[in-house]
C-alpha positions as CSV (number, residue, x, y, z in Angstrom):
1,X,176.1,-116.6,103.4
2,X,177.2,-113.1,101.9
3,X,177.6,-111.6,105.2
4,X,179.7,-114.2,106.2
5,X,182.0,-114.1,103.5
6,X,182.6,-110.2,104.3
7,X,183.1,-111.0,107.4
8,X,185.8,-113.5,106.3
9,X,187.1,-110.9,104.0
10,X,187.3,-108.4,106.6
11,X,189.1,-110.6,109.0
12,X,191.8,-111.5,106.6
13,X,192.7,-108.1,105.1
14,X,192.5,-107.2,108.9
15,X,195.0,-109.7,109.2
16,X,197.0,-109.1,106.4
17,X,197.3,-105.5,107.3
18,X,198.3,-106.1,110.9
19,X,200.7,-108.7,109.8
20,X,202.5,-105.8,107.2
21,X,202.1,-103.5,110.5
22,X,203.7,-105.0,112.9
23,X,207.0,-106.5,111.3
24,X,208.1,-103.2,110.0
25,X,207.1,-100.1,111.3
26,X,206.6,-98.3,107.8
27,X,206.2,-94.7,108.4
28,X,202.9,-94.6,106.5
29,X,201.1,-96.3,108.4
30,X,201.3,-96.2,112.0
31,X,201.0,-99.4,114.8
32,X,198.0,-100.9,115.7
33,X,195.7,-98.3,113.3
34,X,193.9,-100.1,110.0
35,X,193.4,-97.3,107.8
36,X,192.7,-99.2,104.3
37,X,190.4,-98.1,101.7
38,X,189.7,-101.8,101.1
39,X,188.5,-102.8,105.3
40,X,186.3,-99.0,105.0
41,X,184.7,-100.6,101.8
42,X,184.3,-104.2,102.8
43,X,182.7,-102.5,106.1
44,X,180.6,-99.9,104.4
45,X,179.7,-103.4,102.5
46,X,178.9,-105.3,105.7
47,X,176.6,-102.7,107.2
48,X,175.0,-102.5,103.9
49,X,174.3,-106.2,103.6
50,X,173.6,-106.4,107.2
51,X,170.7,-103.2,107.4
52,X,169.5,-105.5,104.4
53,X,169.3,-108.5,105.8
54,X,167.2,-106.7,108.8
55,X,165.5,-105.3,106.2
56,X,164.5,-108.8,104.6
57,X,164.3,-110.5,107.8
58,X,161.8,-107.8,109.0
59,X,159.5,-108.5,105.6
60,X,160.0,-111.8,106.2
61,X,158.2,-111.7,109.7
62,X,155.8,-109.0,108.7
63,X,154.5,-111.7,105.7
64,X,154.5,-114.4,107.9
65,X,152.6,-112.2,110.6
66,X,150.2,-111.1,107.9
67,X,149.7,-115.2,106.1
68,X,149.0,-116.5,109.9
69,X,146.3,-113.6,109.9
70,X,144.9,-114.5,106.9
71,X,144.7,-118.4,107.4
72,X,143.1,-117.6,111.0
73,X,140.5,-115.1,109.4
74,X,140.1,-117.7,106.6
75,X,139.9,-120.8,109.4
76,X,137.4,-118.4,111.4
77,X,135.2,-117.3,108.5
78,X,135.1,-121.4,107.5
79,X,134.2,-122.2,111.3
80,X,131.4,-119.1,111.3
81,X,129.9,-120.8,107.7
82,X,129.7,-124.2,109.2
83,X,128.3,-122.9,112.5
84,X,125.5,-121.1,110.5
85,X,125.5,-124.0,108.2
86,X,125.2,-126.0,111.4
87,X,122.4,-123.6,112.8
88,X,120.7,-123.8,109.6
89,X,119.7,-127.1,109.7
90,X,118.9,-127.5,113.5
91,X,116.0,-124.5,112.3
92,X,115.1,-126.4,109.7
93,X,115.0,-129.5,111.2
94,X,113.1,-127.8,113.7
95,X,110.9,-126.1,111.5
96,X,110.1,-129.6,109.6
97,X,109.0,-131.5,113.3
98,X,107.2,-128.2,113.6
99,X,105.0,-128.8,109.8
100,X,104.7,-132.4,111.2
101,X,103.1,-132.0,114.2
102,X,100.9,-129.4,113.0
103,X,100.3,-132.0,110.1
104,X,99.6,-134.7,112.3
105,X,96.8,-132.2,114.7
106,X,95.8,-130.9,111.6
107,X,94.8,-135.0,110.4
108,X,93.7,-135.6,113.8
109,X,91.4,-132.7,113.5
110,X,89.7,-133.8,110.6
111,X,89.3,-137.4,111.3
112,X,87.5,-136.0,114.8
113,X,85.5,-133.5,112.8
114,X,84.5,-136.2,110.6
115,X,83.8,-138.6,113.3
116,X,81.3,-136.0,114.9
117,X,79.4,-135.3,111.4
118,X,79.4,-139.2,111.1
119,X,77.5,-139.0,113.9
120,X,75.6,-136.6,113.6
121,X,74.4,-137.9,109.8
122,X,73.7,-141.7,111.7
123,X,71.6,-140.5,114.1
124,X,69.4,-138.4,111.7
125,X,69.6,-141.2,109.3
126,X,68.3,-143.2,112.2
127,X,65.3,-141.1,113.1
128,X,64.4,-141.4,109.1
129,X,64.4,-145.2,109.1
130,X,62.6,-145.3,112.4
131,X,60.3,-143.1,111.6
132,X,59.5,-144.8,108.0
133,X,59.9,-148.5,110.2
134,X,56.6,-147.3,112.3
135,X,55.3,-145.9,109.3
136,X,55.7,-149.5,107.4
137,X,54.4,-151.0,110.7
138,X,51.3,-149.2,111.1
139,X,50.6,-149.9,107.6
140,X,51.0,-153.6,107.8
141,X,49.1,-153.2,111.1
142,X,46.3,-151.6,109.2
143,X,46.1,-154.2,106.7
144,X,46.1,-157.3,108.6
145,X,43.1,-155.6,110.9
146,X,41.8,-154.9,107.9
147,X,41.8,-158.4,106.6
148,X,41.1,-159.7,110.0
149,X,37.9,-157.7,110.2
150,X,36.8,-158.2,106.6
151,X,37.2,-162.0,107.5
152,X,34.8,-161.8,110.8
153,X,32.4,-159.6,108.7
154,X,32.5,-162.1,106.0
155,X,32.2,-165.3,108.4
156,X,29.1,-163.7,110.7
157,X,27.6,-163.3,107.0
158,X,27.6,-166.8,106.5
159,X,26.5,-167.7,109.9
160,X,23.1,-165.1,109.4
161,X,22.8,-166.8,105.9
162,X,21.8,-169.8,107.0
């Protein structure tokens, strides 16, 4: 907006001037040149406002340049946290199925272990309560010969006692 208005001014005492030119040719200052210490200031004015405006215009783009960096190495570093986030969780979700299975072989494991020593404790116990089943049996065998042949003994007694 500043610029403009030099601009404005510049044109208008331009037009001034030539105006006071051309109608009379006063001897001090010549046709067609604009020598005016106010145009040389409102020009030295104009470059002045203009190499500032560059200027601006330049930091202007230059913090723009420099915010879009930042957001995309902000956005990036957010992307790389969720990735590892991301990756994070796969491992440990992979290391938890991992614990489980070995849990669950580890469970089967046992139970098999402990079938096997089951088994191996029935059988013995077995051999025990067959072993003390003949036992019983020969001794119940041995007493009813024993009553059987104390009962013949005791009968052919009779029979040679009378």
């Amino acid at each position: 907006n500043h610029i403009a208005g030099l601009r404005d001014a510049i044109a208008k005492q331009q037009q001034s001037v030539t105006i006071v030119a051309e109608p009379s040719d006063s001897p001090m200052l010549p046709s067609g040149t604009v020598d005016s210490p106010t145009i040389a200031m409102l020009r030295r004015d104009l470059d002045t406002q203009v190499v500032e405006f560059e200027r601006k215009k330049r930091e202007i783009y230059r913090k723009q340049e420099a915010m879009e960096a930042f957001k995309a190495a902000q956005k990036s570093a957010v992307e790389n946290a969720r990735v590892a986030e991301l990756l994070r969780k796969k491992q440990m979700d992979e290391a938890q199925v991992v614990a489980e299975k070995v849990k669950l072989v580890q469970i089967y494991k046992a139970t098999h272990i402990q079938k096997i020593v089951r088994g191996i404790l029935a059988r013995r116990e077995y051999k025990v309560i067959r072993i003390k089943y003949t036992i019983a049996s020969t001794y119940i065998e041995a007493l009813a010969r024993g009553f059987l042949a104390r009962r013949r003994v005791f009968k052919v007694r009779t029979l040679l006692a009378i």
